[in-house]
Backbone bond lengths (Angstrom), bond angles and torsions (degrees), N, CA, C in turn:
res aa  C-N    CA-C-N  psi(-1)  N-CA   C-N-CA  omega(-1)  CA-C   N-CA-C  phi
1 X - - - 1.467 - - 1.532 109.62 -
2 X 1.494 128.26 130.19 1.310 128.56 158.76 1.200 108.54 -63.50
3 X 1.587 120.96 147.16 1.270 119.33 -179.21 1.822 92.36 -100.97
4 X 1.511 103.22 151.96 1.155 110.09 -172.03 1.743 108.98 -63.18
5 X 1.218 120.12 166.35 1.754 117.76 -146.00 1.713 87.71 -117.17
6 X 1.429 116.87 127.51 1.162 131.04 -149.65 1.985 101.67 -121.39
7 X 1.677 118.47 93.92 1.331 135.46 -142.27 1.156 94.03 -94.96
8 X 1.666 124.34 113.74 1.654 142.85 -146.80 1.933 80.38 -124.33
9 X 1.506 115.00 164.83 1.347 125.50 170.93 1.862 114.88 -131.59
10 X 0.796 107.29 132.46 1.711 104.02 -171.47 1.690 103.06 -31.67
11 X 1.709 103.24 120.58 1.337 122.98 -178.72 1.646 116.94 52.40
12 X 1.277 114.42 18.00 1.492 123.81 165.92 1.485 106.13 79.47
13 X 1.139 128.06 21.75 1.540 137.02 129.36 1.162 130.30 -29.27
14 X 1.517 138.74 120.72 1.150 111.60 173.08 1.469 98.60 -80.63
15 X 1.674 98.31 165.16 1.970 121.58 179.00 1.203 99.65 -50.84
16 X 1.656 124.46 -70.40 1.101 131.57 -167.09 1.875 120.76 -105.13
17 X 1.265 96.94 144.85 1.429 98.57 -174.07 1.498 108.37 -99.85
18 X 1.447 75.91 147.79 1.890 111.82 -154.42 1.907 96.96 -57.50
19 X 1.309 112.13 168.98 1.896 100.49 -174.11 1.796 87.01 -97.46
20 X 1.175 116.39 140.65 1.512 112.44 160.64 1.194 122.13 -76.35
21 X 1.588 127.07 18.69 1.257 134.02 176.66 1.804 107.22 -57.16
22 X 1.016 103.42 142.18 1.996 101.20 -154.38 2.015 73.36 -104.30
23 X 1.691 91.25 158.12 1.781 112.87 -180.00 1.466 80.41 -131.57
24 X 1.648 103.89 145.25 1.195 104.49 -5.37 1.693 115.23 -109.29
25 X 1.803 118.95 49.13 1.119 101.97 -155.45 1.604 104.55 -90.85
26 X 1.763 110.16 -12.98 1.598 112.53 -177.42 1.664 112.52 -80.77
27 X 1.585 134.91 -36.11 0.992 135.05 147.91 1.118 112.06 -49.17
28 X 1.354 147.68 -36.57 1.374 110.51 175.23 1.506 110.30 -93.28
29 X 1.667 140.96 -5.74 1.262 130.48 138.57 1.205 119.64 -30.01
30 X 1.531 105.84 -56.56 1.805 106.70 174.06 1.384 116.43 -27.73
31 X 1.478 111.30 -79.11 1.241 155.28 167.75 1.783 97.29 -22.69
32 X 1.066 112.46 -92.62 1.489 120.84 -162.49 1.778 110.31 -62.16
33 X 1.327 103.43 -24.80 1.781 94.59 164.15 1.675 121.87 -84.70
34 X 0.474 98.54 -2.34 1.980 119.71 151.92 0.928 116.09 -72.42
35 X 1.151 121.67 -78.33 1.736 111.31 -179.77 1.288 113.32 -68.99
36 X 1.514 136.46 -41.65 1.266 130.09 173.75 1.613 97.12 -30.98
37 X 1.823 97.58 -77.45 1.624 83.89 -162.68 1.484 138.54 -86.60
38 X 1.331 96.10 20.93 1.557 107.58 169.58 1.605 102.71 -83.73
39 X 1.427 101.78 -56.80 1.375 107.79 -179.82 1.771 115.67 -54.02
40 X 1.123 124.29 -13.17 1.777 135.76 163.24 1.732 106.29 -63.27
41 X 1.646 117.67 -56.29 1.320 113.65 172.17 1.421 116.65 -75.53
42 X 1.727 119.35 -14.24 1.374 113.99 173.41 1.741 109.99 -53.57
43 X 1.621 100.58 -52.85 1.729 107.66 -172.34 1.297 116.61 -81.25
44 X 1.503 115.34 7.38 1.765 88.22 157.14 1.436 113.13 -107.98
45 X 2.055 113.40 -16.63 1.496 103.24 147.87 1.681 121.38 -28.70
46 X 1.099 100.43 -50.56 1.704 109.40 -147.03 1.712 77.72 -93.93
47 X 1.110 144.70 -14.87 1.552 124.61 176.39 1.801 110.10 -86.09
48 X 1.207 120.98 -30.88 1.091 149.04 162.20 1.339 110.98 -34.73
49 X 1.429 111.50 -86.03 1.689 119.25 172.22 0.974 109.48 -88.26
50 X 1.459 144.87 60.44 1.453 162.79 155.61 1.676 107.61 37.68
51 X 0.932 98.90 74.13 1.865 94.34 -179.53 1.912 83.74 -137.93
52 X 1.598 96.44 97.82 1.585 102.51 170.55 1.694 109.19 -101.98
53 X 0.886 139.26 42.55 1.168 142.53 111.62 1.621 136.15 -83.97
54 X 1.366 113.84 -12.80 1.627 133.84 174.00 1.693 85.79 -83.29
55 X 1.102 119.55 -55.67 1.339 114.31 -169.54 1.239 141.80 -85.45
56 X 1.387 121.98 -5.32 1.251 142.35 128.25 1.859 131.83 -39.14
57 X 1.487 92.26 -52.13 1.642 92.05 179.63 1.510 108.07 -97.22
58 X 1.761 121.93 -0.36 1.348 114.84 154.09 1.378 115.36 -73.51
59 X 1.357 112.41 -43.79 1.503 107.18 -170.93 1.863 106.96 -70.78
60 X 0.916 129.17 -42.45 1.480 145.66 160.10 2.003 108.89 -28.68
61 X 1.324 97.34 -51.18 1.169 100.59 -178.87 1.612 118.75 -83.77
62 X 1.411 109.75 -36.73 1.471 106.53 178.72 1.740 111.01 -86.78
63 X 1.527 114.12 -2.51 1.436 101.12 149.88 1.337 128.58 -68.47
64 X 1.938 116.57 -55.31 0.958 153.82 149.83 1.906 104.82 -4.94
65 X 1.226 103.42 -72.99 1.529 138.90 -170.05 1.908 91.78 -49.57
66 X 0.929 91.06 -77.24 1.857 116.12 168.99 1.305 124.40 -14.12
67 X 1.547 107.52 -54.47 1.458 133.36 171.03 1.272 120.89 -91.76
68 X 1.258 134.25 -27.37 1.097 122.83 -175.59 1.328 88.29 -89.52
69 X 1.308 146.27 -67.81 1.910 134.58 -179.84 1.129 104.10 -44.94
70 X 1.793 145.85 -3.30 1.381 119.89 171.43 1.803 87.55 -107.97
71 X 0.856 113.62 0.87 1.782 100.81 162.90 1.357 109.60 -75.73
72 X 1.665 113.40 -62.29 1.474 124.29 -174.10 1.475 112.80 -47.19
73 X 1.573 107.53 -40.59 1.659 107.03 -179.95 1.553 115.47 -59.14
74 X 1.628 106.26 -62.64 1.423 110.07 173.06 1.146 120.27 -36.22
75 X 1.923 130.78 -43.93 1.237 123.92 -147.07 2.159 74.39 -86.46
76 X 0.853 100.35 -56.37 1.647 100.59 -174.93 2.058 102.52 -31.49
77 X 1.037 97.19 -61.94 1.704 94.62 173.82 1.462 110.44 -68.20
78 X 0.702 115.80 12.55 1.939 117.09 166.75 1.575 123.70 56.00
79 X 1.625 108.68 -6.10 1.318 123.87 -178.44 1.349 113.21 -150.61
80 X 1.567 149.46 124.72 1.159 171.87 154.17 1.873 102.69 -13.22
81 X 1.595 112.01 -54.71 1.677 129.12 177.67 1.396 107.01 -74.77
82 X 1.233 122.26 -18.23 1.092 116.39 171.92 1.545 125.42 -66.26
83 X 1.112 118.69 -40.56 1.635 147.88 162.58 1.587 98.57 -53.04
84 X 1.659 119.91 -68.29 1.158 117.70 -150.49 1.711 101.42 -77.14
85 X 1.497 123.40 -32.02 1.097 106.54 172.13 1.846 110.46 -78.15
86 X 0.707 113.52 43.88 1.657 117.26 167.14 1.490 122.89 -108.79
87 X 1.591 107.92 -4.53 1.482 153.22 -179.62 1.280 90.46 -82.27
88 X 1.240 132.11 -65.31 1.435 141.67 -122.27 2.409 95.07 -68.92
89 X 1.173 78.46 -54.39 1.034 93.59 151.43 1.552 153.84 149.87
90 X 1.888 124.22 -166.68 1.294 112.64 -120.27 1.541 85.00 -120.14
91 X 1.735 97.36 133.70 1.315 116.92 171.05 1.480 114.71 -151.05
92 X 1.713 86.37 118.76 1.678 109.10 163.70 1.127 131.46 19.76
93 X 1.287 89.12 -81.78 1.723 130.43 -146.63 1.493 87.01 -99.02
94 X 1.089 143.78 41.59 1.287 125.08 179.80 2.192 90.18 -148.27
95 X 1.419 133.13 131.22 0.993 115.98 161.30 1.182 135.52 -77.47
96 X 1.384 117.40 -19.67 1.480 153.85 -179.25 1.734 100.70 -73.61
97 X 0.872 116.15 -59.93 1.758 122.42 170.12 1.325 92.21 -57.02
98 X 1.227 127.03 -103.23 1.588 114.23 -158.62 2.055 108.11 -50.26
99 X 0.794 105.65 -26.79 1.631 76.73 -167.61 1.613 100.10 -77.79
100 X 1.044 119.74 -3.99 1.610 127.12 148.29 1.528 133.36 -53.59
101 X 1.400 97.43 -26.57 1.711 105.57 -175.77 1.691 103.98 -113.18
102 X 1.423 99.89 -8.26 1.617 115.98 148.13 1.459 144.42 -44.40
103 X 1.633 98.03 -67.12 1.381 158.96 -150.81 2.253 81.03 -80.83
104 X 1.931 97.55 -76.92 1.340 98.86 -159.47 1.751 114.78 -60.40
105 X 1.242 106.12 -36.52 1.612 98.51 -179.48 1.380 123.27 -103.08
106 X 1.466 111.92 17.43 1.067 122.68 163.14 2.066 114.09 -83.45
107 X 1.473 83.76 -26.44 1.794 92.04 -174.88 1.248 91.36 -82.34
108 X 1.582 132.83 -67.55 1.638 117.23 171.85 1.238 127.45 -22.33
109 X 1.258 121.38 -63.87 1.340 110.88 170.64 1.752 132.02 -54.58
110 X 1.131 80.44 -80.91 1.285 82.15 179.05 1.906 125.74 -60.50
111 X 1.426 113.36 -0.93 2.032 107.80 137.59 1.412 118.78 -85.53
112 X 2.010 110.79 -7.96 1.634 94.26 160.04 1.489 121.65 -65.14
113 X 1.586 105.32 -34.55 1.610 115.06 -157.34 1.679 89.23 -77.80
114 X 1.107 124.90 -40.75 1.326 123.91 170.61 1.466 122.69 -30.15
115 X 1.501 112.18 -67.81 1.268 140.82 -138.12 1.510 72.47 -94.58
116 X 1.704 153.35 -66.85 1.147 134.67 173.96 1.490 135.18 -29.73
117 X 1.381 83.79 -32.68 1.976 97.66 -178.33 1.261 98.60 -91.51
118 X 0.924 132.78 6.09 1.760 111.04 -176.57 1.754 83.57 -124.56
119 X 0.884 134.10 -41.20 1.862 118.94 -169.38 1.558 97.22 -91.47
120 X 1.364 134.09 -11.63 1.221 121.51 -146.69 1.241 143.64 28.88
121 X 1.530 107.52 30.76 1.397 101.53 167.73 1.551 117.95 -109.07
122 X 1.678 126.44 -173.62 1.185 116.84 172.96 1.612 105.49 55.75
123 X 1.597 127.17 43.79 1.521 134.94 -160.76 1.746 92.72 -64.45
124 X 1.196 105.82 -56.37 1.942 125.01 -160.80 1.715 90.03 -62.68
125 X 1.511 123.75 -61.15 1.675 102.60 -176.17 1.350 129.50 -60.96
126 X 1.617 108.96 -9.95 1.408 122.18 -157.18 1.596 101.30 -91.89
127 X 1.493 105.78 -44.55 1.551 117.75 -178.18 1.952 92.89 -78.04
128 X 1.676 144.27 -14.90 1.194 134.53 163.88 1.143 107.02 -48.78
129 X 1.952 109.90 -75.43 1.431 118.65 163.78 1.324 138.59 -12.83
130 X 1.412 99.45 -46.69 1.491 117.76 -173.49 1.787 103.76 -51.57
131 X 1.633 100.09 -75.28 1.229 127.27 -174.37 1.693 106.90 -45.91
132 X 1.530 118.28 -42.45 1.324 118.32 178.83 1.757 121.71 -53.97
133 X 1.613 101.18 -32.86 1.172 122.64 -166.43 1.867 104.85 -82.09
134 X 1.278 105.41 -35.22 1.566 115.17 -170.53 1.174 97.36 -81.44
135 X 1.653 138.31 -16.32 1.422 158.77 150.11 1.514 100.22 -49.60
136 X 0.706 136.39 -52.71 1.562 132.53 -139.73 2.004 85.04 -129.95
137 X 1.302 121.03 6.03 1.689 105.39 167.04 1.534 122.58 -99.49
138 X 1.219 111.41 -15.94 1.667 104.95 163.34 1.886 121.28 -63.47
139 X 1.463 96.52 -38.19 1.495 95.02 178.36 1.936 102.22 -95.18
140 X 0.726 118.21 33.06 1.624 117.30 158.71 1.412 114.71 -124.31
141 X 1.291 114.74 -24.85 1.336 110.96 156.66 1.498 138.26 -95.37
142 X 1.448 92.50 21.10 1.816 98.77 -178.57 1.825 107.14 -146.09
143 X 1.965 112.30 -11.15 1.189 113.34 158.02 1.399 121.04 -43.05
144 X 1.079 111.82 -48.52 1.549 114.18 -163.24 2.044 112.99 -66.56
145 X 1.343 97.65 -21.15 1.870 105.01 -177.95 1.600 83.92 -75.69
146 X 1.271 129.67 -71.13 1.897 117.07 -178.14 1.848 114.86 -40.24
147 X 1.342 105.45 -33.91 1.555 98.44 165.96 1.587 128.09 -72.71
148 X 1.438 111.42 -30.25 1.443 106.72 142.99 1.570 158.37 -31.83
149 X 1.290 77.05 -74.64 1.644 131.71 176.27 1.982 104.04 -56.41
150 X 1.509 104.90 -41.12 1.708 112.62 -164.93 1.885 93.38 -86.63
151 X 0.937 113.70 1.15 1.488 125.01 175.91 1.672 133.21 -86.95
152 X 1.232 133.11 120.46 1.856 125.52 -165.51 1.728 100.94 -60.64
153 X 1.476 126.67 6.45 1.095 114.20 177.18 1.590 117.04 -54.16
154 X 1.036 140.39 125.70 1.501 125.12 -175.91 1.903 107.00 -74.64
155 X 0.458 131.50 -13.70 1.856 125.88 -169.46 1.184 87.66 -102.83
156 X 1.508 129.84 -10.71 1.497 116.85 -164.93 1.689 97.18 -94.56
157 X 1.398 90.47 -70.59 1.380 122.37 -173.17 1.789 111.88 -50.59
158 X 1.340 110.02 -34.47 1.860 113.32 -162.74 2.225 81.64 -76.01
159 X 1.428 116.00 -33.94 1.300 126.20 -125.41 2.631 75.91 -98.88
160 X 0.981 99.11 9.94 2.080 106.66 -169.10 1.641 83.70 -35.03
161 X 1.592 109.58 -82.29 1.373 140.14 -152.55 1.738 111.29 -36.22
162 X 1.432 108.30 -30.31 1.532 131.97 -170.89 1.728 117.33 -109.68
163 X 0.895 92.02 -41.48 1.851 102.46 -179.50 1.464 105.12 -37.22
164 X 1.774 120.72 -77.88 1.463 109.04 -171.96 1.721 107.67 -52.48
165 X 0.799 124.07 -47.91 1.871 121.21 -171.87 1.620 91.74 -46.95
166 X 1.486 134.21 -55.40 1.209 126.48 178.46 1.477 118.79 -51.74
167 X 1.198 130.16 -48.84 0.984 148.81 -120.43 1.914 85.83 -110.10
168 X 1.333 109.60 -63.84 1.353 114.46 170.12 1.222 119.36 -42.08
169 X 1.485 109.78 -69.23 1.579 115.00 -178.53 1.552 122.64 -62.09
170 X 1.421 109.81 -24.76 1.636 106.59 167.78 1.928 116.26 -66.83
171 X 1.369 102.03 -32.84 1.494 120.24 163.36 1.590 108.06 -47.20
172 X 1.074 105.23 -75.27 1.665 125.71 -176.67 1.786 95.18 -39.29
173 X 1.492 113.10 -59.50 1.653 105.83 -170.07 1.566 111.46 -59.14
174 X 1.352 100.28 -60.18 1.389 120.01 165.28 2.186 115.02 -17.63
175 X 1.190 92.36 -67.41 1.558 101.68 -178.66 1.538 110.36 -66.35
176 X 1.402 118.46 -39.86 1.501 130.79 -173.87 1.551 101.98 -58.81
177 X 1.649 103.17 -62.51 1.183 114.41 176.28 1.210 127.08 -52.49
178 X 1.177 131.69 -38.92 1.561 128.04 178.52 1.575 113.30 -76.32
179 X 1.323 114.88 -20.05 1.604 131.51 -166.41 1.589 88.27 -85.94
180 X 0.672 116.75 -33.40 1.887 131.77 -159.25 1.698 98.41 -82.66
181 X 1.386 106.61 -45.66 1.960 111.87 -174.34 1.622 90.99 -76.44
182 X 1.352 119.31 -30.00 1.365 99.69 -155.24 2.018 100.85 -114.76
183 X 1.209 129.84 45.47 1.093 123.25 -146.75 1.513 89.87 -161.42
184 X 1.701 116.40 139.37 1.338 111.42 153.61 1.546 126.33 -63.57
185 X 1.313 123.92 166.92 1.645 115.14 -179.56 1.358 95.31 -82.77
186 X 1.252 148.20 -4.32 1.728 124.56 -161.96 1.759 84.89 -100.37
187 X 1.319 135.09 -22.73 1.033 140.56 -171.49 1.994 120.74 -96.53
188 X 0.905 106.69 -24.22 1.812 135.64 164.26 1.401 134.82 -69.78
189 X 1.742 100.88 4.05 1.167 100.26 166.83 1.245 133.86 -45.37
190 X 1.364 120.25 -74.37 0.979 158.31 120.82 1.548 109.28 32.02
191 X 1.911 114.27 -75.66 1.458 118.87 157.61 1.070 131.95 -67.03
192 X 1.006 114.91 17.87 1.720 135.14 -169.33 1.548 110.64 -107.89
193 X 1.228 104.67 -46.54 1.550 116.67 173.96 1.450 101.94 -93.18
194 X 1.397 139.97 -3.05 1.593 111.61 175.85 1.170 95.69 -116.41
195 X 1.763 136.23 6.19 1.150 144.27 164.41 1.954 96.87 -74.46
196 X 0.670 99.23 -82.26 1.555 104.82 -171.39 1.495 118.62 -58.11
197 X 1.669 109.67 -19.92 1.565 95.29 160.88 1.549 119.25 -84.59
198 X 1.726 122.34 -31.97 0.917 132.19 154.01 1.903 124.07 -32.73
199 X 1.482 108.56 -38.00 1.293 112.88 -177.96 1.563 102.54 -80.74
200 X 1.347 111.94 -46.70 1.817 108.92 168.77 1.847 135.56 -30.49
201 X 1.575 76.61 -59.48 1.375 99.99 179.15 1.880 99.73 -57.83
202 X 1.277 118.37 -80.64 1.329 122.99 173.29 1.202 128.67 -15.27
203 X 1.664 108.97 -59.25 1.719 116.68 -170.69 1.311 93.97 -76.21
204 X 1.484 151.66 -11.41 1.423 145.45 -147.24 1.699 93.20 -115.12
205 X 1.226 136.99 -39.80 1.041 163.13 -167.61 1.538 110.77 -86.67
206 X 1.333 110.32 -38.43 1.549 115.70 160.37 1.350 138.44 -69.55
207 X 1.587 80.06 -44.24 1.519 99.28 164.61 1.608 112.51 -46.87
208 X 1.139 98.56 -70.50 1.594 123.67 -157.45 1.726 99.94 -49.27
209 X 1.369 127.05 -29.03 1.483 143.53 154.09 1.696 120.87 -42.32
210 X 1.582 92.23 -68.01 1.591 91.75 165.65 1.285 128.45 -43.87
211 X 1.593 129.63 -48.28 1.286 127.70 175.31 1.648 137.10 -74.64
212 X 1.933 95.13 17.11 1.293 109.18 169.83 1.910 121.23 -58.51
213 X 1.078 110.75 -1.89 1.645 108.70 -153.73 1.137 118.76 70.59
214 X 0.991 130.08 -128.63 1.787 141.24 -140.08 1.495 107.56 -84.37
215 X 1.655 105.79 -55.37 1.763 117.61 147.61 0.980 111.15 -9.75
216 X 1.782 138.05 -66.80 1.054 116.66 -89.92 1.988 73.26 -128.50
217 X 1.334 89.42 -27.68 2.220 103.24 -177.34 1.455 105.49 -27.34
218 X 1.653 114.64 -59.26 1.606 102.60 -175.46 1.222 123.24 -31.49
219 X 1.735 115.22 -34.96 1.330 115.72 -149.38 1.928 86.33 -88.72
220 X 0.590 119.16 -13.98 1.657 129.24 -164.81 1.363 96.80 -97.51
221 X 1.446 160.02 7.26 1.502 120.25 -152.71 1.617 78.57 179.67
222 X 1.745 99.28 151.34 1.643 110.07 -172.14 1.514 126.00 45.27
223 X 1.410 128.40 -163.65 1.344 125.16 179.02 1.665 123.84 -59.80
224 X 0.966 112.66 -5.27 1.566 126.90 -179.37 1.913 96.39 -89.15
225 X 0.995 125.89 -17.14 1.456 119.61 -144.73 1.797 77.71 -119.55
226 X 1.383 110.28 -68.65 1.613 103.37 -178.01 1.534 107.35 -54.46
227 X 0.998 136.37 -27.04 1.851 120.75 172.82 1.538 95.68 -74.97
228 X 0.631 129.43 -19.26 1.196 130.50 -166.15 1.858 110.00 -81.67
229 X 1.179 106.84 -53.15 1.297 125.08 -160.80 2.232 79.69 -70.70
230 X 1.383 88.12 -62.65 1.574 103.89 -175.99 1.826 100.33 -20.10
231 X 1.575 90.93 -86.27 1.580 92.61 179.06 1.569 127.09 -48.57
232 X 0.727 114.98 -22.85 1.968 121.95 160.48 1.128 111.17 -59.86
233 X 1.408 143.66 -60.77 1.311 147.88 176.35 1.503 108.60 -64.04
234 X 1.392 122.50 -54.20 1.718 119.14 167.52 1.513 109.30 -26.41
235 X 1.219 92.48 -71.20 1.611 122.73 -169.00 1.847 90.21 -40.05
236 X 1.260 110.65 -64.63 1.477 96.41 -159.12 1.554 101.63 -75.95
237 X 1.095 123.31 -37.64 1.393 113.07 173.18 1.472 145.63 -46.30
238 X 1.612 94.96 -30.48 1.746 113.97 171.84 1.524 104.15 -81.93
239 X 1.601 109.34 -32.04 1.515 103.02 176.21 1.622 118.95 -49.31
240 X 1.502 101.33 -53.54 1.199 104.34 -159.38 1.654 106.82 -86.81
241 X 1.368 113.50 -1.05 1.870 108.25 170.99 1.456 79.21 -93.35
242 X 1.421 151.39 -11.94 1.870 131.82 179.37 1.618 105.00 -74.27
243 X 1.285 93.59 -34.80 1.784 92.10 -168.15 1.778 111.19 -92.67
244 X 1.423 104.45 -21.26 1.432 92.00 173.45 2.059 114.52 -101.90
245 X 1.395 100.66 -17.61 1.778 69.91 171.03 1.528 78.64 -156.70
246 X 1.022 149.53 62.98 1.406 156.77 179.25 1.942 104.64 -86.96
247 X 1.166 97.99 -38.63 1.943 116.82 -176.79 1.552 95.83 -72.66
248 X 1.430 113.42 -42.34 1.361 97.43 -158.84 1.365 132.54 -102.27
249 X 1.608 99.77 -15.94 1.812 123.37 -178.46 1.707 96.50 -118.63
250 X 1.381 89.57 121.50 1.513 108.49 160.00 1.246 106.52 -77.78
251 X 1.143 152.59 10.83 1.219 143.18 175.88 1.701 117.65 -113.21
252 X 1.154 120.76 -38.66 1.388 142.33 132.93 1.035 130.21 -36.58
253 X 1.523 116.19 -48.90 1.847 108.09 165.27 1.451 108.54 -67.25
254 X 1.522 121.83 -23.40 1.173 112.65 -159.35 1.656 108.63 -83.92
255 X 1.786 112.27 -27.08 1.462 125.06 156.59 1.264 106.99 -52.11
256 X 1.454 132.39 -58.63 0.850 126.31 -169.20 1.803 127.50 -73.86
257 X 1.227 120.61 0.42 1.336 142.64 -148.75 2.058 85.49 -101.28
258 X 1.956 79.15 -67.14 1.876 89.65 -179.11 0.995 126.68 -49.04
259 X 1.610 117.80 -20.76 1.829 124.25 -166.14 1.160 85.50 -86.83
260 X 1.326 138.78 -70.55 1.343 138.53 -176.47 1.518 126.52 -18.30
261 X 1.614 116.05 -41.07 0.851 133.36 170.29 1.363 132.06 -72.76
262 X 1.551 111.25 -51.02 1.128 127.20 152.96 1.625 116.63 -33.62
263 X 1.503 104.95 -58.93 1.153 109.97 -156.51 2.118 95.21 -67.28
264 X 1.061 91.70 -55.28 1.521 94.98 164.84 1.595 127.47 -13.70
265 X 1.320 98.13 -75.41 1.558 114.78 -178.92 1.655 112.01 -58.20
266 X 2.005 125.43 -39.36 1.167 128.07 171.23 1.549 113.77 -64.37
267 X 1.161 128.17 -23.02 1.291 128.62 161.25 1.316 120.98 -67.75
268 X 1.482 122.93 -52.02 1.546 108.02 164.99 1.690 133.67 -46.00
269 X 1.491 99.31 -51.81 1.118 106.56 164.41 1.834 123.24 -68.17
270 X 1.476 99.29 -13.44 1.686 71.34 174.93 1.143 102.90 -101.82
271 X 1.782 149.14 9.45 1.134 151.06 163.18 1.521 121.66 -79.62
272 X 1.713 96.47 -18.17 1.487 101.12 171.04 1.437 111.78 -97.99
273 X 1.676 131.94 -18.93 1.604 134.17 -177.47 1.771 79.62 -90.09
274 X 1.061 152.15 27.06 1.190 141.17 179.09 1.873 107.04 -100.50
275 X 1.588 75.20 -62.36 1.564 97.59 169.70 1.823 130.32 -54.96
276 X 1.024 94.64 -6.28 1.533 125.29 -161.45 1.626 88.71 -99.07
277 X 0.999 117.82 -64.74 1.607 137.30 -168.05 1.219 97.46 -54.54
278 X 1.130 123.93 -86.56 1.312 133.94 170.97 1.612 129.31 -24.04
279 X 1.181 107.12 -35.70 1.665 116.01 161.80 0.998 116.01 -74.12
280 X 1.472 116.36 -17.76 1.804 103.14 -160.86 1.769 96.06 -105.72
281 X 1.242 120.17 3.13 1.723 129.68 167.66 0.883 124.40 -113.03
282 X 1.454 132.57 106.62 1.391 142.84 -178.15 1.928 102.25 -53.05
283 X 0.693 129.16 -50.68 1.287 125.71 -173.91 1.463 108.77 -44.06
284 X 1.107 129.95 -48.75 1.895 139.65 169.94 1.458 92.71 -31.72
285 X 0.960 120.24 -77.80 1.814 125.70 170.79 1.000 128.28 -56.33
286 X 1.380 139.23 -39.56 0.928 134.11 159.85 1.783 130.49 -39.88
287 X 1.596 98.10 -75.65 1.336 105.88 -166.39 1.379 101.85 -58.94
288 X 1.494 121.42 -60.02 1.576 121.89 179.61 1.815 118.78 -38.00
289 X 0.810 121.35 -22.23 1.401 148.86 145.59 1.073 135.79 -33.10
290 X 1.252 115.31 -73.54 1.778 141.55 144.95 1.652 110.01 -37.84
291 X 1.472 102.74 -74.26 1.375 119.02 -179.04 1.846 99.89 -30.80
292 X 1.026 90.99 -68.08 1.963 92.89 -164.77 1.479 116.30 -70.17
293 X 1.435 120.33 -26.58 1.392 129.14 155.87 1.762 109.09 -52.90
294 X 1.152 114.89 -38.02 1.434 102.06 174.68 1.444 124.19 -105.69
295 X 1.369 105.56 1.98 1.879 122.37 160.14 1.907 101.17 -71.66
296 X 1.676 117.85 -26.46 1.494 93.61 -156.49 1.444 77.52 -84.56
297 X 1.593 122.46 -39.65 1.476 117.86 -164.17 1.342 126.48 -69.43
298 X 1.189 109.21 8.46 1.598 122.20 174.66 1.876 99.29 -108.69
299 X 0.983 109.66 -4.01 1.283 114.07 178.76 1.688 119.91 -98.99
């Protein structure tokens, strides 16, 4: 038997260098710009078909959401100017630049639509705001998988094609779910269905990750693999207390609201200790490497 071939890096270096993104304040950036901006299209659903209690603790939350990920980012950038010259200015080709020009007028708005719902005044600029913000929440909750993804991390990078579908739909549960703990059921419709389509999209999209091969192991194996597994089982578990008595027990949606969330947050973090993994083993690079060097030469 050959023993399997064990992939060393000049003087036991790893190939690639590790991201200095600090934990846990960039996973929960992940995390909280998801729900911010899911929770932005939650409240003009819920402003739409008049459910002003749905729309209160959406807009509440995707201000909320907003600020606390531009705290976590800053403290992650170690300086306040560091952030603001990222303003200075805007390029394309960069995901980090735009999800910056994302990031800033997405928080304006949506603490205007906030700051309307809680004083009630200025109703007409607040519900403008609103709409600007539910504008600008699909790409704040799915920028951040291209900021991954635009990276030589291999679990990050092999994983481009899948990331936003993850990244979105954990958003989507995330927002459903918290609207859902904190919300009557006659009023929760609404988070009920973008909780559970949000969880669809996600678990289907995760899946489809795992069956990368060698790529795909981080997500499978050590602490990256148990959050992982974790949030898979959440995920299906809140589904199935949403669909069987979610309408009828306020107490149950509200279990089911929290798992959602939970499950949410163990997915960021295990997509980011994934990425982590994967840098620190030459083999991630390596073999994938090999592999396609001898896909062009068979070609």
């Amino acid at each position: 038997m050959v023993p399997e071939p064990e992939f060393e890096s000049y003087y036991g270096r790893p190939i690639l260098k590790q991201p200095t993104w600090k934990t846990p304040d960039v996973p929960l950036y992940l995390f909280l710009g998801g729900l911010a901006g899911c929770s932005a299209l939650l409240a003009e659903g819920a402003a739409a078909t008049g459910r002003p209690d749905l729309e209160r603790v959406a807009r509440l939350t995707a201000a909320g959401g907003a600020a606390a990920g531009t705290v976590a980012l800053v403290h992650d950038l170690g300086r306040p100017e560091r952030f603001l010259n990222m303003l200075r200015v805007f390029k394309p080709t960069s995901p980090l630049s735009v999800g910056s020009f994302i990031l800033a007028p997405f928080s304006a708005l949506s603490g205007a639509a906030a700051a309307t719902e809680v004083t009630g005044r200025f109703p007409r600029l607040g519900r403008l705001a609103g709409v600007g913000a539910a504008a600008f929440g699909p790409p704040l909750a799915t920028y951040t998988a291209a900021l991954l993804a635009n990276t030589a991390i291999p679990a990050w990078h092999e994983a481009h094609r899948e990331l936003p579908f993850v990244f979105g739909g954990s958003g989507a549960q995330a927002a459903g779910g918290l609207a859902m703990l904190l919300v009557p059921c006659d009023q929760a419709a609404p988070a009920r269905r973008m909780a559970l389509a949000g969880a669809a999209v996600e678990v289907v999209a995760a899946e489809t990750i795992l069956k990368k091969g060698l790529v795909a192991e981080p997500y499978r194996i050590g602490r990256p693999g148990r959050l992982m597994k974790v949030a898979r089982n959440a995920t299906t578990v809140a589904s199935a207390i949403t669909v069987l008595a979610g309408r009828r027990s306020r107490l149950l949606s509200a279990v089911a609201g929290a798992t959602y969330v939970g499950a949410s947050l163990a997915t960021r973090f295990g997509i980011f200790e994934a990425g982590l993994e994967s840098a620190r083993d030459p083999k991630y690079v390596v073999v994938p490497q090999r592999e396609r060097m001898r896909a062009r030469a068979a070609h």
